[in-house]
C-alpha positions in Angstrom: -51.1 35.0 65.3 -54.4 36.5 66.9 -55.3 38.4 70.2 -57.8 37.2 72.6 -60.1 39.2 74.6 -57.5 39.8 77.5 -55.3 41.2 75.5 -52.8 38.7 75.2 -50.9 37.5 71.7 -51.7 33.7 70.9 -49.4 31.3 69.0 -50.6 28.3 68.2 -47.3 25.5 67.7 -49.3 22.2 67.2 -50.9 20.9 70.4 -48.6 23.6 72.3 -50.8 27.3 73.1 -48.2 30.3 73.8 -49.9 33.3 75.2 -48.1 36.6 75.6 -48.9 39.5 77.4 -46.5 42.5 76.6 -46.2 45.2 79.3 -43.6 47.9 77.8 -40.7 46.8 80.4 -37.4 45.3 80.2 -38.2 41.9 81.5 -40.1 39.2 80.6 -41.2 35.7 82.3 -41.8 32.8 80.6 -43.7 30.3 82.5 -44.6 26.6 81.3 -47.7 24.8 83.0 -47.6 21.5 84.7 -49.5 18.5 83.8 -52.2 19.5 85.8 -53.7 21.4 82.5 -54.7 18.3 81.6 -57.4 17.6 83.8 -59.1 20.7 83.1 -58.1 22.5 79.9 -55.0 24.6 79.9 -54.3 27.0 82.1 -51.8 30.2 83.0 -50.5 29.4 86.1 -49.0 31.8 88.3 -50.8 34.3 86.6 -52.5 36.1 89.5 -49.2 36.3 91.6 -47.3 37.9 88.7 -49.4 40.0 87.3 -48.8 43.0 90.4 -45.2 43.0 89.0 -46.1 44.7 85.8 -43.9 42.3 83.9 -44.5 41.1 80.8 -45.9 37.3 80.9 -45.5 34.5 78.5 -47.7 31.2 79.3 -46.5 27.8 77.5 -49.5 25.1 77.8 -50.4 21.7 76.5 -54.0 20.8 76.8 -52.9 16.9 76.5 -49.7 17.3 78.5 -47.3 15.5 76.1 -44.3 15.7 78.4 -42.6 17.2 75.3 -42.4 14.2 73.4 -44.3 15.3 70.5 -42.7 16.5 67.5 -43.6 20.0 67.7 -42.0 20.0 70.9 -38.7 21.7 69.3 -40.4 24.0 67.5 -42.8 25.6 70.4 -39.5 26.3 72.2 -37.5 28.2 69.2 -40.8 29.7 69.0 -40.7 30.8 72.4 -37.1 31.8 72.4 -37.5 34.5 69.1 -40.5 35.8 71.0 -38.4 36.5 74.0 -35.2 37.5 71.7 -35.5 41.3 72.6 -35.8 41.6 75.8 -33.0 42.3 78.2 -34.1 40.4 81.2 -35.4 36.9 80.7 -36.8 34.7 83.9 -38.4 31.3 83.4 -40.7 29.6 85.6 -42.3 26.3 86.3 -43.9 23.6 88.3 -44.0 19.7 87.9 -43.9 19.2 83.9 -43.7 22.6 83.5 -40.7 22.5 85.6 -38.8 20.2 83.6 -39.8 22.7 80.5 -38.3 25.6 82.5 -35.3 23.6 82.4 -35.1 21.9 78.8 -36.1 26.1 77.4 -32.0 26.9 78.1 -31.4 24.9 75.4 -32.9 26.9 72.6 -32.6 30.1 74.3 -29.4 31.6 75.1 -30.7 35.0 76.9 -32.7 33.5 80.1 -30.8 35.5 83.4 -32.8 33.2 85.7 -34.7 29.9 85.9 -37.2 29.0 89.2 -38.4 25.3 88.8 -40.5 23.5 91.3 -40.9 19.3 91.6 -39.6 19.5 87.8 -39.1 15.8 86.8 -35.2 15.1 85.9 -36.6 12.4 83.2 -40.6 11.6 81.4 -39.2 8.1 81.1 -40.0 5.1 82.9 -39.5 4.4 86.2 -39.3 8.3 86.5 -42.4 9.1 85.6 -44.4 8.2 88.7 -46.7 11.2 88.5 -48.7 11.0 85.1 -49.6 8.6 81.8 -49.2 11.3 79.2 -47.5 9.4 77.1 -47.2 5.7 76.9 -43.6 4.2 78.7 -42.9 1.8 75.5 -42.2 4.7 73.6 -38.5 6.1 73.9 -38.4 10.0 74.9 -37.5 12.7 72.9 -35.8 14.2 75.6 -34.5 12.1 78.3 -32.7 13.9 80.9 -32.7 17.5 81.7 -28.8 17.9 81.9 -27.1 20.7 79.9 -23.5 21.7 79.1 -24.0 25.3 80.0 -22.6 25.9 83.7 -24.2 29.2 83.0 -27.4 27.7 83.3 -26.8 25.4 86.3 -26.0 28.6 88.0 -28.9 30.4 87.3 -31.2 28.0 88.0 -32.7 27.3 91.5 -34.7 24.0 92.1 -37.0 23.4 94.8 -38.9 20.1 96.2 -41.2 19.2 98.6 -39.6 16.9 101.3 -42.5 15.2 102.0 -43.4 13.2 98.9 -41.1 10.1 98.3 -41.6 10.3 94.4 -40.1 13.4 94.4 -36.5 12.3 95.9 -34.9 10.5 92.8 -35.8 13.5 91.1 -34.1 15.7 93.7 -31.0 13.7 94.0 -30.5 12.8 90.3 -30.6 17.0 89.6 -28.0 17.1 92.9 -25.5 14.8 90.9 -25.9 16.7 87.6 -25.1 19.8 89.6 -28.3 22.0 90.0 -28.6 24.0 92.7 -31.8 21.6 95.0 -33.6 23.0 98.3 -35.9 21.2 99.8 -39.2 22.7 101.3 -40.5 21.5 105.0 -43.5 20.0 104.7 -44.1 20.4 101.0 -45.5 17.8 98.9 -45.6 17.7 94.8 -47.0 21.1 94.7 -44.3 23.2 96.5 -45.6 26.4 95.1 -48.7 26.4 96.5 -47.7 25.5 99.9 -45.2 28.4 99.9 -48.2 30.4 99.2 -50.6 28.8 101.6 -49.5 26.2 103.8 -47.0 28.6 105.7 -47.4 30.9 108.0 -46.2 33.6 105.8 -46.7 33.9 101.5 -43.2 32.6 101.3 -44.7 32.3 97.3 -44.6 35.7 97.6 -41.3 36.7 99.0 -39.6 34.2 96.5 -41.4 35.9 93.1 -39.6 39.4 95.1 -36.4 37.7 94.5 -36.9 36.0 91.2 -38.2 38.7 89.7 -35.6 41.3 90.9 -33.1 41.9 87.8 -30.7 44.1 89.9 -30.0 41.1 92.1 -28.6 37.6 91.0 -30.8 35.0 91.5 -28.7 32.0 93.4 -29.3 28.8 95.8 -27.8 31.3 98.6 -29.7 33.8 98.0 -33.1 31.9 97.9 -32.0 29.9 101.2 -31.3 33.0 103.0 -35.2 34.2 102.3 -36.8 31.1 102.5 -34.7 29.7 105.2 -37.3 29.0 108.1 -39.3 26.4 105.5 -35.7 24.7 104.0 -35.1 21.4 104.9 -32.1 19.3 104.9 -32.3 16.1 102.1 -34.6 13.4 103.4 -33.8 14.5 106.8 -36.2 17.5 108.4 -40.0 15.3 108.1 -39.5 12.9 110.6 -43.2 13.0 111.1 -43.4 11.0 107.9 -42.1 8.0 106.9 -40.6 7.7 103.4 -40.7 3.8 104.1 -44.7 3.5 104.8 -45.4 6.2 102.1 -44.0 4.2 99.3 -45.8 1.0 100.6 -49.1 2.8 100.7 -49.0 4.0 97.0 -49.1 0.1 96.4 -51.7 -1.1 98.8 -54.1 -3.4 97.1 -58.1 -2.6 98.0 -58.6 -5.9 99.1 -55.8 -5.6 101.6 -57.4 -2.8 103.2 -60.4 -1.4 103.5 -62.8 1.0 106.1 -62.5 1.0 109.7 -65.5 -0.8 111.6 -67.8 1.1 112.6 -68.2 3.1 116.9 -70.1 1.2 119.2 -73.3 0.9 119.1 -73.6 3.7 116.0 -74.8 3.2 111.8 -73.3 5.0 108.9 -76.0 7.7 108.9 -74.4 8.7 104.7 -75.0 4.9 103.5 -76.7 5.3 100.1 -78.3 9.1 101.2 -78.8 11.5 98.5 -75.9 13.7 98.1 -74.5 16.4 96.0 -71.7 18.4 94.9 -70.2 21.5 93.7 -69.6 20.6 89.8 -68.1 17.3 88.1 -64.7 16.7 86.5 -65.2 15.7 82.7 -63.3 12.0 83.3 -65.0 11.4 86.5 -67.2 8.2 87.2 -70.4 9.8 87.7 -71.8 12.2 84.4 -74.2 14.2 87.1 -72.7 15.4 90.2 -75.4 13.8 92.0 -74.3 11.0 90.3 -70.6 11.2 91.6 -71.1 12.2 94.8 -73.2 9.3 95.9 -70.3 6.8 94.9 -68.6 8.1 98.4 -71.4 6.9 100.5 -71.6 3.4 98.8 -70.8 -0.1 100.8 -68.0 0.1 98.5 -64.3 1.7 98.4 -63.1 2.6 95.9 -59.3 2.6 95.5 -58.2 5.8 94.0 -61.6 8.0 94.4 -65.2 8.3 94.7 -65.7 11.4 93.4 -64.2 14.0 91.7 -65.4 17.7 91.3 -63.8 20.2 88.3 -61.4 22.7 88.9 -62.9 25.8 90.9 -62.7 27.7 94.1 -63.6 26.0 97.3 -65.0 22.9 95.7 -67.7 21.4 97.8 -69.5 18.1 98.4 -72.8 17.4 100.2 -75.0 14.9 102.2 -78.9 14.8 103.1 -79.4 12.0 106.3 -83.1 12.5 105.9 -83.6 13.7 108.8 -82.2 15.4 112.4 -79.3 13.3 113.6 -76.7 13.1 115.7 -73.6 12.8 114.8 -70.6 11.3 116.5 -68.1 10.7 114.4 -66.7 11.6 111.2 -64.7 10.1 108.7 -63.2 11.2 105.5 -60.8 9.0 103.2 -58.0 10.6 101.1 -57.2 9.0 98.1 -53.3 8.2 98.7 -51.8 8.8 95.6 -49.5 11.8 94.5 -53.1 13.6 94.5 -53.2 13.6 98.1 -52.6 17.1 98.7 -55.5 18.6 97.2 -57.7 16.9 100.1 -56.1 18.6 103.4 -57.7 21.4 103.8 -61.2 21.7 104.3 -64.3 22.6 106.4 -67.0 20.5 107.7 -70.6 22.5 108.0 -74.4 22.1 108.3 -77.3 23.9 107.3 -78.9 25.4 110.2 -81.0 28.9 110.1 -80.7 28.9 106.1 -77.6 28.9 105.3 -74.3 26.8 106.2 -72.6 27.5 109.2 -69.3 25.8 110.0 -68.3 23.7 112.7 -64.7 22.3 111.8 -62.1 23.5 110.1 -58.7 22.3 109.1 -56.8 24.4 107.4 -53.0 23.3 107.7 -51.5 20.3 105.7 -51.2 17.6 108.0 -51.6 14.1 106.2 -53.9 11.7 106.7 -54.9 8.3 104.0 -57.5 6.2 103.1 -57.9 2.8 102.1 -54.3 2.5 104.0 -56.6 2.5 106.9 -55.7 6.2 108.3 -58.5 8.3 107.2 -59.2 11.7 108.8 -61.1 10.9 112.1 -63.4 13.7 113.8 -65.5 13.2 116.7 -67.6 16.7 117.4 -67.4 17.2 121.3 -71.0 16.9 122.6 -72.3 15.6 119.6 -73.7 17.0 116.8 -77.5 17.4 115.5 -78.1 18.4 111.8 -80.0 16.6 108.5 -77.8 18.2 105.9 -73.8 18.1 106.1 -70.6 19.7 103.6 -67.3 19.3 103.2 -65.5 22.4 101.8 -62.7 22.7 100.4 -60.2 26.3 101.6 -58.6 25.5 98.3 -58.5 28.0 95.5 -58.8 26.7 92.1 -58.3 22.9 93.1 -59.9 20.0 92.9 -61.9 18.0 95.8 -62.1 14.1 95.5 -62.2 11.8 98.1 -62.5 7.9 98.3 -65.4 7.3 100.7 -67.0 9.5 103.5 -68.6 7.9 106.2 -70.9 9.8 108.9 -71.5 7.9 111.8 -74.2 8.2 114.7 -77.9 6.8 116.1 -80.6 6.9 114.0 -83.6 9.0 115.6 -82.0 9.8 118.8 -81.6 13.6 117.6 -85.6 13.5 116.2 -86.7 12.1 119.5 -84.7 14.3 122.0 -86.0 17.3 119.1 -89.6 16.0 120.2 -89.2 15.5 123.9 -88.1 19.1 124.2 -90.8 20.6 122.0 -93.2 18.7 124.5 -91.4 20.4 127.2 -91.5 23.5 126.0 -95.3 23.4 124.7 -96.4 22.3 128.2 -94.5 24.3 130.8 -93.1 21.5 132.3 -89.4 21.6 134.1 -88.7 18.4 134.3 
């Protein structure tokens, strides 16, 4: 056992890293992190929400995201349990694989008054496991399905899934018919909790961590619903904006079946082969230098899952120099269309102008668009647009940004000559 320089307790179980912050109080939660620790290292998750609650915090991580299949697997939970023994009030917490560890925990801990799991995956066997590799699907699972003979912790235990992502629904359902309590969240994808957080008009995250983390209160489906109620959704039926139907077929499009849209009338693809750049590079990306990685989206090529790929950080960024003045009609970014997706709808367009960036666009809701499908995100800047050097910015914090191509459309010169003409003007007096 050892203390880092935050003050927290670290056990070391194998591959598994438990880090526990004591506070003094009552109550404790115990909160498992999903798979996406293994993209960047693990780490804490929910940690800045929960920290203004002045509870103490144990974090469960797997830098390699073993699903739980390893054999230390057993013993980093009865680990976790004895750490937890002595406190009165114990709520667990979790999001995609560190869902379903929220859930499997009950078993080996007897004390937990509450569990809050989010996309947790009923089963890491195959074809469940739509969402990650982390182990290989020959191999039988340790634990199969997350069912459990305790009613007890059925009924402490709320579930809650994004509506909008098909791979989520045979997790849903399967949960339903084992007898969790399942809500479904309007307009929610895989990551549930952060569009509670941000993709609402209100930090629904927020006002469900009130709940959760209120001892005096039982924590029920009813309860949750009755907060949360103008972002529920009824199973499979509130996004009729999307259909389940063309989603699945999309995760399964073959590149050569698809590919970019041709290009406006009478414009080039100002990007082709220009020198870009980006904000920093993820460690299994394509390109070792993020110059490197952020000129595969301006290739003659697409590629079918994603061009680049930055590291996890705030407000990830990629960039573009057209060599020179242009102007700029249209637009065109393509999402990778995998259960990644998400990460990619909310973002900012801007250009350098006066020394620093300025921006000109801005989406910041969570309407989808795709890619190689042959649905891209499509804008067209009303009365053109005139700049050499162009960004896309991610509103995310601590996310990723990766794209499969991005295409920037318009007519070479025409914004250097009409720069010219008007210099002309203005250096002879002339009002013509």
């Amino acid at each position: 056992m050892m203390e880092d320089n935050d003050n927290a307790v670290i056990e070391q179980i194998g591959r598994y890293t438990l880090s526990y912050y004591p506070s003094g109080t009552d109550g404790i939660v115990v909160v498992f992190a999903s798979a996406g620790a293994r993209l960047a290292g693990p780490i804490e998750e929910f940690k800045g929400s929960l920290r203004r609650y002045g509870i103490s915090m144990l974090f469960v991580r797997d830098r390699y995201s073993s699903w739980y299949q390893e054999p230390e697997a057993e013993d980093m939970f009865r680990k976790a349990a004895d750490m937890v023994s002595a406190y009165k009030n114990v709520a667990v917490l979790g999001e995609s694989m560190g869902g379903s560890g929220a859930l499997l925990f009950p078993r080996y801990c007897d004390n937990i008054d509450r569990t809050l799991a989010f996309s947790p995956l009923y089963s890491f066997g195959y074809p469940y496991n739509n969402f990650a590799a982390g182990w290989e699907n020959d191999q039988t699972p340790q634990f199969w399905a997350f069912d459990t003979d305790s009613e007890a912790a059925r009924e402490t235990s709320v579930l809650m899934f994004g509506a909008r992502q098909w791979q989520d629904a045979p997790h849903a359902g399967v949960y339903a018919l084992e007898g969790y309590p399942v809500l479904m969240i309007k307009g929610a994808g895989h990551l549930v909790a952060a569009h509670l957080k941000k993709g609402t008009s209100e930090n629904y995250l927020g006002q469900l961590l009130d709940l959760f983390l209120d001892f005096s209160l039982p924590f029920r489906a009813e309860n949750v619903r009755s907060r949360l109620r103008p972002v529920i959704a009824r199973y499979g039926l509130e996004e009729r904006d999307w259909n389940f139907e063309a989603v699945m077929r999309r995760s399964h499009i073959r590149i050569q079946e698809r590919g970019t849209l041709p290009a406006p009338s009478g414009c080039v693809d100002l990007a082709l082969n220009r020198p870009t750049d980006q904000s920093s590079v993820w460690e299994h990306a394509a390109g070792k230098t993020t110059q490197e990685d952020s000129a595969r989206a301006v290739e003659d090529i697409l590629y079918e899952f994603f061009a680049f790929h930055t590291d996890l950080e705030d407000n990830p960024w990629w960039k573009v120099d057209l060599g020179a003045n242009a102007e700029i009609e249209e637009i065109r970014i393509y999402n990778r269309i995998d259960d990644a997706s998400e990460r990619g709808l909310r973002f900012t367009i801007q250009i350098f102008e006066g020394r620093q960036w300025k921006t000109v666009f801005r989406k910041d809701n969570h309407d989808m668009f795709g890619g190689i499908d042959g649905t891209p995100f499509i804008w067209r800047p009303e009365g053109g647009l005139r700049t050499q050097h162009l960004r896309i910015r991610s509103l995310a914090l601590e996310d990723y940004l990766h794209y499969q191509k991005i295409e920037i459309f318009g007519r070479r010169g025409v914004g250097v000559l009409r720069e010219k003409t008007q210099v002309g003007g203005d250096l002879s007096g002339s009002s013509h």
